[in-house]
N, C-alpha and C positions, 0 to 999 in steps of 0.2 A: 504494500500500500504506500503511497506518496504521497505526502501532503508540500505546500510549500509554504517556505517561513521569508520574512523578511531580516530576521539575524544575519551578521556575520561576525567573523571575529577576526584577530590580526597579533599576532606578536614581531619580534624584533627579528624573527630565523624564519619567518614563512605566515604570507598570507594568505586565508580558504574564503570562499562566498559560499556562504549556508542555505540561501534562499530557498534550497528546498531539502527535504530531510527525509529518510525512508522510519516511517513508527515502526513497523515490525523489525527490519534487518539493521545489522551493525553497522555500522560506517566510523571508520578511522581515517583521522586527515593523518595522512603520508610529513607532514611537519610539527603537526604538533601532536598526533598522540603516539606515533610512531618515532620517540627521539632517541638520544645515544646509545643506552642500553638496550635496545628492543631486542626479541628474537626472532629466532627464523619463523616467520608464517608459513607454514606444509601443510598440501593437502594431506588430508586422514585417507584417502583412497590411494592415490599413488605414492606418497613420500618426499612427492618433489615438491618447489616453489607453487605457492598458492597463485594460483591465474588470476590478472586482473583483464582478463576481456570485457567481462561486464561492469568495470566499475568506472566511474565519472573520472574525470582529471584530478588531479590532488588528492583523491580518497582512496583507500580499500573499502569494498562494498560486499560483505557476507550473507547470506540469506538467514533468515531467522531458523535457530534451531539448527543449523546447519555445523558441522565439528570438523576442527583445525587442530594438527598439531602444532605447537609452542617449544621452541629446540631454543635452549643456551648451551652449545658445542663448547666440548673441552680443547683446548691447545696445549701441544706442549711443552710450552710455556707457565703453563696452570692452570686447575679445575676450573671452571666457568660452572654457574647455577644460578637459581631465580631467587633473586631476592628475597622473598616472602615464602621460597617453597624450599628449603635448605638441603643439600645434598641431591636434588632434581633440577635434571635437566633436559629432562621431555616432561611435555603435559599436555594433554586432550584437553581442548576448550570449546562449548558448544555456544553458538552464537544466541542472545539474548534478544537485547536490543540495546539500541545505542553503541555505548561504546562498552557496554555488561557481556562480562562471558563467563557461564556454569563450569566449576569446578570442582570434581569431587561432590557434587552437591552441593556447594554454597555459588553464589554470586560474587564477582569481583570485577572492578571497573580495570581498562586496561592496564593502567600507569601501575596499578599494584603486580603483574606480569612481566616486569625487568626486569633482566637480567643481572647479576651485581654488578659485571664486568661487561665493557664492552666488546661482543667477539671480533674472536681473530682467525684469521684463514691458515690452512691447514693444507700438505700436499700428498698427490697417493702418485708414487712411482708405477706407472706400468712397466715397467722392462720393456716396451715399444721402439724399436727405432725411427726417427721421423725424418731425418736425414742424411745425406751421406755424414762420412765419416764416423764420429762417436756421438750418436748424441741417441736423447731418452725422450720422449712421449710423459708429461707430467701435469698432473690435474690438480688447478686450483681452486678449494674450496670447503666445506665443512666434514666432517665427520658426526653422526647421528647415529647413537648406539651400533654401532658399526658396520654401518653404513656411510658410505662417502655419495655426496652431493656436489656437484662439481659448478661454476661456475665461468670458469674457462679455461682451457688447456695450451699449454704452452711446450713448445722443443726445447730441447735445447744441449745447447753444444757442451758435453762434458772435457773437449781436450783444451778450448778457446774461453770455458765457464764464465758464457752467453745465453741467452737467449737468442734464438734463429726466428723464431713466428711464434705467434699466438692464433686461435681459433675462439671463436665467441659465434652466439646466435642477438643477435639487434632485433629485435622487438619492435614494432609500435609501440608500445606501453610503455618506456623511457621516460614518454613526455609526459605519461599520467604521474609522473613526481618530477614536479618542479623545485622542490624544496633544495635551500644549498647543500652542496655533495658535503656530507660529515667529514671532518679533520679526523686522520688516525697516526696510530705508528706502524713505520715501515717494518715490516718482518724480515729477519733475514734467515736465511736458508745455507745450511755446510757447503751444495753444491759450489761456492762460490770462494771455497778454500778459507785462505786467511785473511781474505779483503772486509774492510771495514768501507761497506758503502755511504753507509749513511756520511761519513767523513772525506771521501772519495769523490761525490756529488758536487766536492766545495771547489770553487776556483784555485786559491791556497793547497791546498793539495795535489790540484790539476796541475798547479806551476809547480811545485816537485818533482811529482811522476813524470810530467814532462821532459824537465831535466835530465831523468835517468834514464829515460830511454834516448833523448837525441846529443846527451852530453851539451845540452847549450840552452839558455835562455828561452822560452817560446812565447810563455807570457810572462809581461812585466806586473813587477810589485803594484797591487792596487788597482789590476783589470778585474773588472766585471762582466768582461763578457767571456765566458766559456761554457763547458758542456753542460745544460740544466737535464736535472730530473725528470725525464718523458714519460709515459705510458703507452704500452702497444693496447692495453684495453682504454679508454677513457673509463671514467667513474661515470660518464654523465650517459653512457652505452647502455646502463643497466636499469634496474625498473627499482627496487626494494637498497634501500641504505645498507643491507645487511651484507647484500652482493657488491655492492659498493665499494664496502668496507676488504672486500677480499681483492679490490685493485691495488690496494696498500701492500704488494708481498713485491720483493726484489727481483722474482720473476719475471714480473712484470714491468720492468725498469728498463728503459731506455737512454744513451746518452748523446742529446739533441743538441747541434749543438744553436746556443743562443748569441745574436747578436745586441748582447746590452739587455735581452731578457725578450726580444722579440722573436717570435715563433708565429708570425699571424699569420701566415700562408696554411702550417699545418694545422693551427688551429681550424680556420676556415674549409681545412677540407675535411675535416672530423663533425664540424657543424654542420655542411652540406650533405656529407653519410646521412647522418640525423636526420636531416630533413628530409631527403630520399624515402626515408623507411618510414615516416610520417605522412608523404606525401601516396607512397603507392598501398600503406595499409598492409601489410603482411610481413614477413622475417625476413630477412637476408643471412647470410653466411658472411661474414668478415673474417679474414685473416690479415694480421700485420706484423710485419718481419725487416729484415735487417741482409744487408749485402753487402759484401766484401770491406774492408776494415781501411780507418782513416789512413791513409802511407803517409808521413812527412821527414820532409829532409834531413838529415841529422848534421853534426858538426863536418862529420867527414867529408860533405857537400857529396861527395859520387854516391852516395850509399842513401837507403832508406827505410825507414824505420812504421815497423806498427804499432797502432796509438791503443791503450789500453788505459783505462782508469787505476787502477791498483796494478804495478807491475815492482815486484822484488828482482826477478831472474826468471828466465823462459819457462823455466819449470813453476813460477808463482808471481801468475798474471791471471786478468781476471776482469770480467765486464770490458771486450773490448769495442772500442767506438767504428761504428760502424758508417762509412763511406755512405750509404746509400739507407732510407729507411720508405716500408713502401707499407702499401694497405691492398687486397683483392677484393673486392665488395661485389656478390655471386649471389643472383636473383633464382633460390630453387623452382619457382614459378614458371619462368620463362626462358631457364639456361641461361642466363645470359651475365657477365662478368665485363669487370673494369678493375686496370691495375693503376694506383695513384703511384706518384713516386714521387721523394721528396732527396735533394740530394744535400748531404749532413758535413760538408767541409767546411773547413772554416776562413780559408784566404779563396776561396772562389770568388772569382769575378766574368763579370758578362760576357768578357770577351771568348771567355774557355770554355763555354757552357755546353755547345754543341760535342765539346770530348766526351761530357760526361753523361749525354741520352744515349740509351745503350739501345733502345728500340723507338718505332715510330710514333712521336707526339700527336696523339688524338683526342685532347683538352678539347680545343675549337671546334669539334664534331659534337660534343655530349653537352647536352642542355644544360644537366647540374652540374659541370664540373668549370664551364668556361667562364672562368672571373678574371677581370683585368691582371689583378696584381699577384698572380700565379707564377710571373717570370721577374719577377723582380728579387734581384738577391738579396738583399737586406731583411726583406719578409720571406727567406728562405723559398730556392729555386722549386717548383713544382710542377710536374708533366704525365700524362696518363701514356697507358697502351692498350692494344685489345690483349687479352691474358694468352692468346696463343705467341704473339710478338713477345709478350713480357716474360712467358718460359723459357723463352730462346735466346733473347741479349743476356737473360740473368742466371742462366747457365742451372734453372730450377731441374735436380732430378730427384728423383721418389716423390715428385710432385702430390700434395695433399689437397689440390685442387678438382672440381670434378672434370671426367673428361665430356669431353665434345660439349665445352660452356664458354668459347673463343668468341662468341658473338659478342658484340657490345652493348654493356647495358645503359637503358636512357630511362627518362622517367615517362611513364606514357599514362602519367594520369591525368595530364593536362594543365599542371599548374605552373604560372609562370614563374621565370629566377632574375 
């Protein structure tokens, strides 16, 4: 039943318009009753993420009577439990009304169903290879009585202890939380040897390791522009803060590099994703990955050197910066695929730029991708391919892309860019 109200409310982290209110079913605004602590919301039927097809922008919308499991995942790092329910960390909740859900027989408004801790992401090794050389097949995301829940998966290179790609499914439902993406701490993972990323990330640090790999100066005392903090997943990709919260793992770390903190080409193209999957209503397949590794010159002027963020000795190197960083974005609907590429050097200039397209620029053919300032290097160089082209300059084998999906994808829901 719906009734509609003239309320609404508004805090300082997210605002919702109430104007209309379901009396029998729950509705939780995605900002405010859904905040740092929350848990995973799972279907009771399948296990996985509770589907928001049916529910309005900014809210989850439950049917009355209807039952959800409530998951605070342990890490380990340390136990995780509910606040209110001590040593439990699953609970069945059947939907009430409003924001009430039956527990055990009593009633309880949602805010009393926090978690103590805010969770934290967790990874299940498949023994998979995903590409050549050494590398592993690695899902990131909860564990639920033992059961793993994944939220995206990532390769990655054990001899280079990289990341090569990530895998995600992009939703329409993104947009039904607008709420700002939650602050967390980065997880770090052994994969990644001795390196202290979190520390590694810093310019000051950049200009060391620098040092030790080229024997010479690269950046001077007091630069601000070096390699920032990226993400092959965006946070703003996913639908629930809880998934969100699992883009915070070093897996998923990327080293972009920044001119003075400007990255707006890639952002712009992680925007226009967005709006793609908004615009045509159904999922897409994203992959985003990384190609061959920054080379610069070293003292010895003839010779050349590979850029890596944490580097002790060839045997204890770690996060290396990658040359090239690209996205696939694969419409299982209509077969059809587009490779973005974004090229990650740091002394690039106009004039070189043609060395560095390894296949044929097909921006100015696609609807959503043709924006002025994709060639401009200061907001970082950016150029697409059809994915049959981008297999083949980028030298992609065990390819994890589908086959016979080479056609190009456009948006054909009519909306203008």
């Amino acid at each position: 039943m719906i009734d509609r109200a003239d309320a609404s409310t508004s805090n300082p982290r997210y605002s919702v318009d109430f104007r209309w209110m379901m009396i029998a079913d729950c509705v939780l605004s995605m900002g405010l009753d859904l905040t740092y602590n929350q848990p995973l919301i799972l279907s009771s039927v399948t296990g996985s993420w509770y589907s928001m097809d049916s529910s309005p922008r900014g809210m989850l919308q439950l049917r009355a009577e209807e039952t959800v499991n409530l998951a605070c995942p342990t890490h380990p790092d340390g136990v995780n439990d509910f606040a209110n329910f001590p040593n439990k960390n699953v609970l069945q909740a059947k939907c009430k009304s409003g924001n009430n859900f039956e527990i055990e027989k009593k009633v309880y408004s949602f805010d009393r169903l926090q978690c103590r801790n805010q969770v934290k992401p967790t990874t299940q090794n498949t023994g998979l290879p995903c590409s050549a050389g050494l590398s592993e097949l690695i899902k990131i995301g909860y564990t639920i009585s033992g059961t793993f829940l994944p939220v995206y998966e990532a390769c990655f290179d054990k001899d280079k202890k990289g990341t090569i790609f990530t895998e995600m499914e992009l939703s329409p439902n993104y947009a039904k939380n607008d709420a700002p993406v939650p602050e967390s701490t980065w997880v770090r993972d052994n994969l990644f040897g001795t390196a202290n990323l979190n520390e590694e990330y810093t310019c000051n640090s950049q200009r060391d390791t620098f040092y030790k790999i080229l024997g010479k100066q690269y950046f001077q005392p007091g630069d601000t522009c070096c390699y920032a903090k990226s993400k092959f997943v965006d946070s703003r990709d996913l639908v629930y803060d809880t998934q969100r919260v699992a883009t915070y793992h070093y897996l998923n770390s990327v080293p972009q590099w920044s001119t003075c903190n400007n990255r707006a080409n890639w952002v712009e193209v992680e925007n226009r994703v967005r709006r793609l999957v908004s615009n045509l209503q159904r999922p897409l397949r994203v992959w985003t990955g990384t190609f061959r590794i920054v080379n610069l010159r070293n003292k010895w002027l003839l010779l050349h050197s590979d850029m890596y963020l944490h580097y002790n000795s060839k045997t204890d190197r770690a996060q290396p910066i990658p040359l090239y960083i690209w996205k696939v974005v694969h419409d299982p609907q209509t077969r059809r695929s587009l490779a973005i590429i974004y090229i990650n050097k740091p002394d690039l200039v106009q004039s070189n730029i043609e060395s560095y397209v390894l296949c044929q620029d097909v921006c100015q053919n696609v609807n959503w991708m043709n924006f002025l300032s994709r060639q401009t290097v200061a907001s970082g160089y950016v150029y697409c391919c059809d994915l049959n082209d981008f297999e083949f300059g980028f030298h992609i084998t065990n390819s994890p892309f589908p086959k016979n999906a080479g056609a190009i994808l456009r948006d054909d829901s009519h909306s203008s860019w």
